[in-house]
N, C-alpha and C positions, 0 to 999 in steps of 0.2 A: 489181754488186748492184742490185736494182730499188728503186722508190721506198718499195713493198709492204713488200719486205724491212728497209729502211733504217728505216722508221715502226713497225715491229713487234720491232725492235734497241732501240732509242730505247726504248719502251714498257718492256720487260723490264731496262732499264736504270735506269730513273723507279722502276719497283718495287722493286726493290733497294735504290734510293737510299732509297726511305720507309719501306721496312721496318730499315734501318741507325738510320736517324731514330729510328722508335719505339721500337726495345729500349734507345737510349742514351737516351732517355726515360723508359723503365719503370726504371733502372740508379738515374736519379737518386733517382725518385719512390718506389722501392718498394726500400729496403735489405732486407727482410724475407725469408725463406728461400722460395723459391718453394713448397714447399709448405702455408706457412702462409695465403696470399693466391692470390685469382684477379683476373683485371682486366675488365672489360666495360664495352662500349661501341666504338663502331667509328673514332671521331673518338681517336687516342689522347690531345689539350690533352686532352678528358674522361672519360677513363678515372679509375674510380673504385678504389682498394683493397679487395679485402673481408680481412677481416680475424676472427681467431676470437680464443676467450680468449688463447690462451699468445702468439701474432702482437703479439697488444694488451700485454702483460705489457712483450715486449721492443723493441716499439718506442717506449712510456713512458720506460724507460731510455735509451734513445738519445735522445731531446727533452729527457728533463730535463739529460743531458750537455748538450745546448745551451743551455739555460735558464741554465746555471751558466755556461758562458762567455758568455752575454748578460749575466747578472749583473756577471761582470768588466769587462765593454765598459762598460755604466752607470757604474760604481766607476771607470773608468779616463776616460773623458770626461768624467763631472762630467752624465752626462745625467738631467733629472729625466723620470719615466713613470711616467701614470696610466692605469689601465686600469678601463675599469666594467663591471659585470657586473649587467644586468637579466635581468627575464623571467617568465613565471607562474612561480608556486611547485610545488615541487617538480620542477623542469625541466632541474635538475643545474647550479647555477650552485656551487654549495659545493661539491661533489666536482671540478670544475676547477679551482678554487680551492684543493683540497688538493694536486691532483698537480701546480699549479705552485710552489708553495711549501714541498712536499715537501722540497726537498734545497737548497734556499736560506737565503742568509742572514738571518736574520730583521731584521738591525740594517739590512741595503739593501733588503729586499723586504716590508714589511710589510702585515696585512689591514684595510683600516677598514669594521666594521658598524656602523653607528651606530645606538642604542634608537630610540623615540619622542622627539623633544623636550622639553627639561622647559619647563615653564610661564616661564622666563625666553627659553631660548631660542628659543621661542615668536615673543617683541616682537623678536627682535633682525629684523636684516634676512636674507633665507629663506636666502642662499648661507655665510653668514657661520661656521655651525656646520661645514661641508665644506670651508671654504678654510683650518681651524686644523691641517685633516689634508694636505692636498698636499706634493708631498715636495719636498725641496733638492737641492743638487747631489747627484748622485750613488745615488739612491733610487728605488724602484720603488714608487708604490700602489696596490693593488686595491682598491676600493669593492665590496664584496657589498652592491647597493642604492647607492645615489645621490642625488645632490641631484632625480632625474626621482620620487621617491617623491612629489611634487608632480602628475606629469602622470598617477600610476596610481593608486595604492590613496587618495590624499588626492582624489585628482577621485572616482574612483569612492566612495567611502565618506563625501563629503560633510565631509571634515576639513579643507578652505580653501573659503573663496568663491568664485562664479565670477570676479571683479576679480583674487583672488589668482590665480587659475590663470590667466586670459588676460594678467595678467602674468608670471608665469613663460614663455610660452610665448611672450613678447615678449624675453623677457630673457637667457632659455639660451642663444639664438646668439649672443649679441653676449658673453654671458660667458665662452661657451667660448672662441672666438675671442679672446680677449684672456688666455686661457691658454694659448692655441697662441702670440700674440706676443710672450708672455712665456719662452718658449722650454721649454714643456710641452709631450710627445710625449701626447697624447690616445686614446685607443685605446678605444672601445664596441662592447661585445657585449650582441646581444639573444638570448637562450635561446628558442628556440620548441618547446614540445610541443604534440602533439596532446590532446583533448578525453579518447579513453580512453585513452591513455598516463598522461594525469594523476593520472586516476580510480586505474587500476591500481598508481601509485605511494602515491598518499595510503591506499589498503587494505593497504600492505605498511607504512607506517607504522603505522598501529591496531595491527598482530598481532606488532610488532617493539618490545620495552619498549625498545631502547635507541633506538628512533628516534623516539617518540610525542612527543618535546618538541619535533619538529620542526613538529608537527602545530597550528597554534594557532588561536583562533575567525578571523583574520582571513584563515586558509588556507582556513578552511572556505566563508564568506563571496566568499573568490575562487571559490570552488568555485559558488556559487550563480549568481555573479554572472560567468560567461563572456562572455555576448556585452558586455554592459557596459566589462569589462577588455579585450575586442577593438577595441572603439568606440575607448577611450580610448588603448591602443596606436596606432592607425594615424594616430587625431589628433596625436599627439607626433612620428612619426615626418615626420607630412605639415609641421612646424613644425620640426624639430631636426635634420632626415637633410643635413647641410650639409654642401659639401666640405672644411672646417675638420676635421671631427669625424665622418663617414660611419657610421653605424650599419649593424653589420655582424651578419648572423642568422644562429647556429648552428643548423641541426636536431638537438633533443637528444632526439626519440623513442628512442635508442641510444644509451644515456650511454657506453659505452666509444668507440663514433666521434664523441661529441662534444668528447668529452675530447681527443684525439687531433688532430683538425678543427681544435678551438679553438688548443692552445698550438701547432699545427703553422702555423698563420695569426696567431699572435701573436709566431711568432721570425721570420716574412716579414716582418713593418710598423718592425722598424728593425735595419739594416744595421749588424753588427760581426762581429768581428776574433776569432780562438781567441787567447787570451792566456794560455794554459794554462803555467804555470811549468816552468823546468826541475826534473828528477827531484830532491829535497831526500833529503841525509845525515843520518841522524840522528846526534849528537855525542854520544859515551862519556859515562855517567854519571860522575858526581864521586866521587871516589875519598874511600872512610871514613876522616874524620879523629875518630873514636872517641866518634862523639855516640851517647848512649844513648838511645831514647825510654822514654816512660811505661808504666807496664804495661798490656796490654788493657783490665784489668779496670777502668780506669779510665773506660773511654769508654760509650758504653749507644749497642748496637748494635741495629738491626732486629730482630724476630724472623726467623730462618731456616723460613718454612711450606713453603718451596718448594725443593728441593735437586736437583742435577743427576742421571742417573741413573748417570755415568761423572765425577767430578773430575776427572780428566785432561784429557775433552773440555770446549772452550770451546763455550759452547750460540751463541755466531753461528756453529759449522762445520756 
């Protein structure tokens, strides 16, 4: 065989090899029915998923599966994890926040939003209203907003001094860091929308009555005050983006690929275990030893407005 031939064997061999590579690649990364997704890009590390509603639906399901055996890994380690969730307003940090606490325990995974500060905890010292919420062994906490409400809407809007903010922004790393030592798994996301992405969600709040309470003067005010709240973003970041604690940006233009994005890179940042229990028997009810209860009439029940349209059928079928 010539040299020609031996070099163009080898070549057709190499291709093979990298195409075996990438399908057991797309295998791991894309569980989803290939009709539901396409993948693009030529580099497959950066192949993206695309993904439609009903894709999105059931690959939710499959992550929140995980979520609950992360939750048991937590419960079973003793591990405590804070997660933060910043970002402009209306950027979809709440509706992440729902679909991971969705099917979770609420007693290990609980949400801390915290109001405006009352006028006490005003004097106290700035961290001290946030460090009552951090979790103990065993607990997960999401913060919607953060102790960074300092470096955004309070710098922007004039609600601390400059002394207070440039010390905050003296203070964050070294506090974080001393809750990474203290054996807190840290975990920050920033939400980033675009300018009409925003626009167009805050006009589906106005014409949406059950959303309008979402809608408040200081959303409006973000709304004004864009490049402002960009200023003040990339200041925080250029002071806080530490390797302790990395601030990690969602693109949330596409609330269902953020959703997705997010908790799919929030079951990557800590390594466990499926501790999924063996199959449970349910044990025979207790055999009538001739207790009578009270009459119906004795109890005062709901009104019945709303009735099935088959009793037979259980309405979760």
């Amino acid at each position: 065989m010539s040299k020609k031939d031996k070099d163009k064997k080898g070549k057709q061999k190499a291709g093979k090899d990298s195409v075996h590579k990438s399908n057991q690649l797309e295998n791991v990364k894309a569980p989803l029915k290939k009709e539901a997704i396409s993948l693009a890009g030529s580099n497959p590390a950066e192949r993206s998923i695309r993904i439609n509603k009903k894709a999105f639906e059931k690959e939710l399901g499959r992550l929140q599966v995980e979520l609950v055996k992360l939750q048991e890994w937590v419960r079973f380690k003793g591990l405590k994890v804070v997660v933060i969730f910043e970002g402009r307003d209306a950027a979809g940090k709440g509706g992440v926040i729902k679909r991971i606490t969705e099917c979770l325990n609420p007693r290990v995974c609980r949400v801390v939003a915290l109001p405006a500060p009352t006028e006490r905890e005003k004097t106290q010292w700035y961290f001290q209203r946030y460090v009552a919420h951090l979790p103990a062994a065993g607990e997960i906490v999401l913060f919607d907003r953060s102790w960074y409400n300092r470096a955004g809407v309070e710098r922007v809007m004039g609600f601390c001094t400059d002394a207070e903010y440039a010390e905050f922004l003296r203070s964050v790393p070294e506090f974080e860091r001393m809750l990474v030592r203290s054996g807190i798994i840290l975990i920050k996301y920033w939400f980033s929308v675009s300018d009409k992405e925003q626009e167009r969600r805050f006009q589906a709040r106005l014409e949406d009555p059950t959303k309008r309470w979402k809608l408040s003067p200081m959303d409006l005010q973000s709304r004004a005050r864009w490049e402002e709240f960009s200023k003040a973003k990339d200041e925080m970041f250029a002071s806080t983006d530490i390797k302790q604690a990395i601030w990690h940006v969602v693109n949330a233009d596409n609330k269902l690929c953020a959703r997705l994005n997010c908790i799919h890179h929030l079951l990557s940042q800590i390594p466990f275990e499926d501790l999924t229990p063996e199959p449970i028997v349910l044990p025979p009810r207790q055999k009538e030893q001739g207790y009578v209860r009270p009459p119906i009439s004795d109890q005062t029940f709901v009104p019945q407005i709303y009735m099935p349209l088959d009793p037979a059928v259980d309405s979760e079928d």
